[in-house]
N, C-alpha and C positions, 0 to 999 in steps of 0.2 A: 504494500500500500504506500501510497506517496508520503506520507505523516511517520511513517517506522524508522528512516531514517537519521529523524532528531529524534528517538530514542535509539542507544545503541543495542540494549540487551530486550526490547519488544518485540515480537515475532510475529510473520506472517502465518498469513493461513498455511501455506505450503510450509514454512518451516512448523510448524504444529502438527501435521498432518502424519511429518515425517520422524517428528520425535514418539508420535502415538502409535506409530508402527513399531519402531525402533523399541519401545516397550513393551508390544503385543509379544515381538519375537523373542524380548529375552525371557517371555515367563512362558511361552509355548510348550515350553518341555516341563512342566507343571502337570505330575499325573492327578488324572484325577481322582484317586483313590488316596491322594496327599493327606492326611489329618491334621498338618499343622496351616495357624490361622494366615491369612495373608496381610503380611507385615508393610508392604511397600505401597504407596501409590502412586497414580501419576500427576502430576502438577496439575494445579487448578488451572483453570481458565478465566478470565474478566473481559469482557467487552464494552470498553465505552465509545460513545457515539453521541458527538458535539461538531459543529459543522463552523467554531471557532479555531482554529489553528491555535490560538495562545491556550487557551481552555483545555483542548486536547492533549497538548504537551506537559501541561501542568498537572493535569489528571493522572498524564502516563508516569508519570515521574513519582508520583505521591503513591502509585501502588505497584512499583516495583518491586519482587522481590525473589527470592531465591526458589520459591516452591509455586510462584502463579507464573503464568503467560498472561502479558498487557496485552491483547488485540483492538487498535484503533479504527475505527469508522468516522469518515468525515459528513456523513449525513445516511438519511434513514434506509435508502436505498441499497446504500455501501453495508448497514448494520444487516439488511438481509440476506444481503447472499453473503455473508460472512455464517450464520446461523447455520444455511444448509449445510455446510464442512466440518464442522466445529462442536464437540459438546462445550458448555458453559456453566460456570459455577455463578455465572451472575451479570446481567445486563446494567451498566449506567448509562441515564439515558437524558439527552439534555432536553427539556418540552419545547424548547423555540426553536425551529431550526425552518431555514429556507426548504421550499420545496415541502417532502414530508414530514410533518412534525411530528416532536414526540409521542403524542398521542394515536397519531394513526400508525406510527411504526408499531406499538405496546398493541393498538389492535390487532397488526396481522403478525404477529409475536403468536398472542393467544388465539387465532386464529388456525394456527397451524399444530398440529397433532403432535411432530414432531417436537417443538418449541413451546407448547405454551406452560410446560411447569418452570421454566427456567426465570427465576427470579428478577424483578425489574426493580431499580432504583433511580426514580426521576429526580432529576438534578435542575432548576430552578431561578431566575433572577428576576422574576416576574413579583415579588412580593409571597404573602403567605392565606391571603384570599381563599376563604372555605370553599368557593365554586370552579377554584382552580385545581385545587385538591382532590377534592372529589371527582371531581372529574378523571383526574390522572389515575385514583383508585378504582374507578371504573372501567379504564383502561386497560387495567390489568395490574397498576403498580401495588408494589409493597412495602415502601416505606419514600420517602421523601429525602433531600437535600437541596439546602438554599444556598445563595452564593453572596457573599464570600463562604467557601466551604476551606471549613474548617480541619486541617489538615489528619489531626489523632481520629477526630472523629467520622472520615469517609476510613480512615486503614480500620475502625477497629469495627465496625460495620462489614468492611469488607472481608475481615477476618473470620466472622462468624460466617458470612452466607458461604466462602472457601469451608471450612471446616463442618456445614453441614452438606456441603456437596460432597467432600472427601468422608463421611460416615454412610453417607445413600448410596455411595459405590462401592464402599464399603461392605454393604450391608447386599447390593446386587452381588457382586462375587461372592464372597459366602451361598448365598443360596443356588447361585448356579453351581458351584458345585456341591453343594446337600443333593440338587437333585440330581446331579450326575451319579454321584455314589449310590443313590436310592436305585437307580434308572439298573446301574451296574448289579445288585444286589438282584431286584429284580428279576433278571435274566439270568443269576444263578442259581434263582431259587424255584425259577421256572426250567431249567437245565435239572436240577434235582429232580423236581416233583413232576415230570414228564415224564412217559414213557412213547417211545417213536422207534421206528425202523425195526428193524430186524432184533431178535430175543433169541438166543442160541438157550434151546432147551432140552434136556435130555431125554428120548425115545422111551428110555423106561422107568426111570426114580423121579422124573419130571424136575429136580432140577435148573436151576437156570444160571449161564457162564456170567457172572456180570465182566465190567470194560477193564477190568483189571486181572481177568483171566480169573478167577475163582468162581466155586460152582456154589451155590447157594440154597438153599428150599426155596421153593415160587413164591412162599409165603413172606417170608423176608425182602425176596428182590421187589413185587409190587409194593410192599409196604415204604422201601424207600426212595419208591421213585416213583409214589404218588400219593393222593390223600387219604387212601383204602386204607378199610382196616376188616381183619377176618375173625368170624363167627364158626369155628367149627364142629360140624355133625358129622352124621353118615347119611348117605343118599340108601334109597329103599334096597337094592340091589346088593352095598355091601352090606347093610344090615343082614340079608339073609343070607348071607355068604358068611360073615362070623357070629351070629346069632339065627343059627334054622328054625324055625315055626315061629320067630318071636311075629312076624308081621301078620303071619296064619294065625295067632293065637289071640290076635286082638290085643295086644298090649303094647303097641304103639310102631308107628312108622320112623321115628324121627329119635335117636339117641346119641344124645351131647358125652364128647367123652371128658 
């Protein structure tokens, strides 16, 4: 952007793009069967967007710092297609600007699916006029700043909406991999308690070889490799083959051993 140049350590989109790759790949090899929590994150991001050149410089300067990326916009336009590239810990947004004003920028912010929980802090010279306000909070803002702004109190503002962005992605990794492990679990417990393909079983003791080469009673191998569970009797036939007359005698078809 034409404005990054009077900041030396500000970044473009393209250099952000390529640091968030540069990230992606060193934790790629991250299994997901990892248990331990994830320690690192990536640098926050800030977008202000003031269509002052003095205001802009000043701004970028005042939230410099070792863990954020400054990205500048010099009007509302430039704030948008900066949005589509870019996740954001926090939009500052000046309300007067030629062309799009702040306000119609904050609407099609929230307008878009992508963008619209990303936090807006309208920044101000207009005075402190309740219909101006309100307004700006109907636009989408979430909190305010007047100008002259006061230097501790945009960093310590800014401080907090960084460090709840870095807790909410925080909080997204973790669960993506809860559910990866789940996902993983899953399918070995559907590998367990499955039974498929072919069952090498024995012609005469009925038997069955499980995948480890051991032969097993059939009663055992379905049992662990599914949700059966077995009730054993005699069917009529062996009844009368080790007990003769008992089913002729009327004393029952059905004996539990």
């Amino acid at each position: 952007m034409r404005l990054n140049s009077a900041l030396g350590r500000s970044k473009t989109v393209a250099d952000l793009r390529q640091d968030n790759a540069s990230q992606t790949s060193s934790t790629a090899h991250l299994s997901t069967a990892s248990t331990e929590p994830i320690k690192e994150l990536p640098r926050q991001s800030v977008l202000v967007v003031d269509d002052s050149p003095t205001d802009l410089r000043y701004l970028g300067r005042l939230l410099e710092a070792p863990d954020r990326h400054v990205l500048m916009a010099a009007s509302g336009e430039e704030a948008l297609k900066i949005l589509k590239g870019v996740e954001l810990a926090l939009v500052i947004l000046d309300v007067r600007m030629e062309g799009m004003s702040g306000f119609e920028t904050a609407e099609r912010i929230r307008a878009d699916e992508c963008t619209r929980d990303i936090p807006i802090v309208f920044v101000t010279a207009t005075g402190r006029e309740e219909k101006t306000i309100f307004q700006g909070y109907d636009a989408g803002a979430v909190d305010y700043l007047f100008k002259p702004i006061e230097a501790n109190l945009l960093r310590s503002k800014v401080k907090v909406f960084c460090q709840l962005s870095a807790q909410r992605l925080l909080i997204q990794k973790q669960l993506q991999e809860i559910q990866a492990k789940n996902e993983v679990l899953r399918h070995q417990l559907e590998e367990i308690k499955t039974l498929r393909g072919l069952v090498p079983i024995c012609a005469k003791c009925k038997s069955v070889r499980d995948d480890s080469g051991f032969w097993q009673s059939i009663e055992n191998y379905v049992s662990e490799h599914s949700e059966a569970e077995f009730s054993h009797s005699l069917c009529p036939d062996c009844t009368d083959e080790l007990y003769p007359g008992l089913i002729r005698s009327g004393n029952g078809s059905d004996t539990s051993k």
